[in-house]
VOPAGU-2260 file (C-alpha; in pm, 1 decimal, decimal comma):
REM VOPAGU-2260
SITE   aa  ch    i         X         Y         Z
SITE  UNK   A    0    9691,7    4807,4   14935,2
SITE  UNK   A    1    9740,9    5032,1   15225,4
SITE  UNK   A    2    9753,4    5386,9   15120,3
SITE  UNK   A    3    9809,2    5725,0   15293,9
SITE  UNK   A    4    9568,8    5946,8   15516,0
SITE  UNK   A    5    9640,6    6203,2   15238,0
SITE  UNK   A    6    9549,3    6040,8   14937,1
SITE  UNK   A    7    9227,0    5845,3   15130,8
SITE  UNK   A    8    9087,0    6219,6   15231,4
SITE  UNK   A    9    9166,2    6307,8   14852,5
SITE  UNK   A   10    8959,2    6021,8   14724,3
SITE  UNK   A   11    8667,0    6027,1   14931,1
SITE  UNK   A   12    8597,5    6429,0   14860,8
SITE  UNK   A   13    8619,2    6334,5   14520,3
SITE  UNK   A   14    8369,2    6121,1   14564,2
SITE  UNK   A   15    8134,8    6298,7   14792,2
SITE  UNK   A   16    8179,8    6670,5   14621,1
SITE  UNK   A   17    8269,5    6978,1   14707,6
SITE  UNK   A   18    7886,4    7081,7   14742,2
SITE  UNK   A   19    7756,0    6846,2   14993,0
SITE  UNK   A   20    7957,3    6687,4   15226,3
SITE  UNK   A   21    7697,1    6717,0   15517,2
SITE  UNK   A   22    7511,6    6456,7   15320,3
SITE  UNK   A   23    7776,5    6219,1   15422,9
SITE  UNK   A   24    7933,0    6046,4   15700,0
SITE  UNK   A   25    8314,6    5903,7   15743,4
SITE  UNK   A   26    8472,6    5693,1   16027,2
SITE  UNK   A   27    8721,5    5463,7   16099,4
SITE  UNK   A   28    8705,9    5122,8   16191,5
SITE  UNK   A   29    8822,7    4752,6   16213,9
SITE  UNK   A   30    8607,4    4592,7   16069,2
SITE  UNK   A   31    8449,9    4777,8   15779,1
SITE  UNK   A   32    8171,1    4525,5   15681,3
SITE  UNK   A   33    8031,7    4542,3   16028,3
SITE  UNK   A   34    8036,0    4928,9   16041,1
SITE  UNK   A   35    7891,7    4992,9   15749,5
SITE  UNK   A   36    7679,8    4739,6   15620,3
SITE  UNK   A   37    7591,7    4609,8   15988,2
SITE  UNK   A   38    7294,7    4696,4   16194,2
SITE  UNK   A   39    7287,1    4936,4   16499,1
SITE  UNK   A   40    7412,1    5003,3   16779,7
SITE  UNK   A   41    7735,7    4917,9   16607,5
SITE  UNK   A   42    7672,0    4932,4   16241,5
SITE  UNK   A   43    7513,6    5211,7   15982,7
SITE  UNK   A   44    7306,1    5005,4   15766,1
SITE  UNK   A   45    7395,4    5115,0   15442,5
SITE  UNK   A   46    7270,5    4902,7   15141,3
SITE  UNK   A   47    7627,0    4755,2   15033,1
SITE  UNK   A   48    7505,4    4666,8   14660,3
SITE  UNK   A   49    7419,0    5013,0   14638,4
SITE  UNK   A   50    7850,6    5083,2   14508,5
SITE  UNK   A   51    7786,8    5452,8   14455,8
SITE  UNK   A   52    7672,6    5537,3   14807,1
SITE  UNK   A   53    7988,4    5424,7   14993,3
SITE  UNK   A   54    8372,2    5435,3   14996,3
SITE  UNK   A   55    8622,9    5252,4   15232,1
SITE  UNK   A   56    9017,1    5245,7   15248,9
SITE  UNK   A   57    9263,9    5081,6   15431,7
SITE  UNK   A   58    9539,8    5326,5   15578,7
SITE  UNK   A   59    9884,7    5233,3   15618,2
SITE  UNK   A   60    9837,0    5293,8   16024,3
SITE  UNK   A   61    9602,6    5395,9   16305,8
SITE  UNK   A   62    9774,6    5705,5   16308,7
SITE  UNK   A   63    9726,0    5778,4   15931,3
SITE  UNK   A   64    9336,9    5663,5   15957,8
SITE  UNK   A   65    9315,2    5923,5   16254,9
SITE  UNK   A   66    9431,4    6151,4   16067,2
SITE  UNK   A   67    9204,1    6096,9   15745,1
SITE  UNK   A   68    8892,7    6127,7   15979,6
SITE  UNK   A   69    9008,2    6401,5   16105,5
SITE  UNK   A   70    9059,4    6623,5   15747,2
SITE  UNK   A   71    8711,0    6465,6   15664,9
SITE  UNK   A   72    8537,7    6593,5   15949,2
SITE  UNK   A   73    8706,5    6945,0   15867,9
SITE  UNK   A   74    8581,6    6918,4   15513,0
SITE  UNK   A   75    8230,8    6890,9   15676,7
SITE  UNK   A   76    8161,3    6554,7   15698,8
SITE  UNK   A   77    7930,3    6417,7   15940,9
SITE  UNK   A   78    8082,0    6185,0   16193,8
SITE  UNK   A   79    8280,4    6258,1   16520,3
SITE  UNK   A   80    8613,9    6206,8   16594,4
SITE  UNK   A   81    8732,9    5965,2   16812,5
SITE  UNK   A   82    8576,2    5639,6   16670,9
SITE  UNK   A   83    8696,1    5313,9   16549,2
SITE  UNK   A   84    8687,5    5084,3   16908,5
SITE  UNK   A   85    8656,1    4718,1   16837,2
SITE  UNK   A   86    8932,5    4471,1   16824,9
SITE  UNK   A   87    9218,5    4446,7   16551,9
SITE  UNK   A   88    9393,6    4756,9   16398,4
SITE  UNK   A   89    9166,2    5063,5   16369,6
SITE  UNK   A   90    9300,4    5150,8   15963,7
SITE  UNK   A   91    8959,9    5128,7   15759,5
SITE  UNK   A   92    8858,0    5491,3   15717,2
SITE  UNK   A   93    8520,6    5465,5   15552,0
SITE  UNK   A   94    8220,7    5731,2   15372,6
SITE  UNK   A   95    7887,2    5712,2   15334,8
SITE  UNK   A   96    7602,4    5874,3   15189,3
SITE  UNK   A   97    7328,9    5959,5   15446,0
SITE  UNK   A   98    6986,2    5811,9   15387,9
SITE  UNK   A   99    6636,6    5763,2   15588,1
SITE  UNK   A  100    6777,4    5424,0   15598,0
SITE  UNK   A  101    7117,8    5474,1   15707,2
SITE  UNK   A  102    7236,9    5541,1   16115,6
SITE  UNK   A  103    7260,3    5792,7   16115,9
């Protein structure tokens, strides 16, 4: 179920903590399998059996995933704005937590 950019930002810094975000990165996507579990140039390579080390939502709109990148990034999440290119709606707004094997 779709949900708002304010509720996705309020479940992901629950997740992450208030004492390191830096340690993690969010984005936005299309296609959330291939972002984050993928391998570069396009995807992060995070370990997706690892449950605890990643967090994805689907917003009810581009605009609303924009948006919940955007609070994220000003919570201090790594990541830059602007993302989510590919084909299909750009709603997934995902986190991660930063590893030597993640990208980055």
């Amino acid at each position: 179920m779709a949900k708002k950019a304010k509720k996705i930002v309020a479940k992901i810094i629950k997740r992450v903590g208030n004492d390191r975000p830096k340690d993690w990165y969010a984005g936005i996507t299309s296609d959330p399998d291939a972002r984050l579990f993928g391998p570069p140039p396009g995807g992060h390579e995070v370990d997706k059996s690892d449950i605890d080390a990643w967090i994805c939502f689907e917003a009810k709109s581009e605009r609303g995933a924009r948006k919940a990148e955007r609070k994220l990034l000003e919570k201090g999440l790594d990541g830059g704005p602007g993302g989510g290119t590919g084909i299909g709606s750009v709603v997934h707004v995902y986190a991660y937590e930063k590893t030597d094997a993640t990208t980055p």
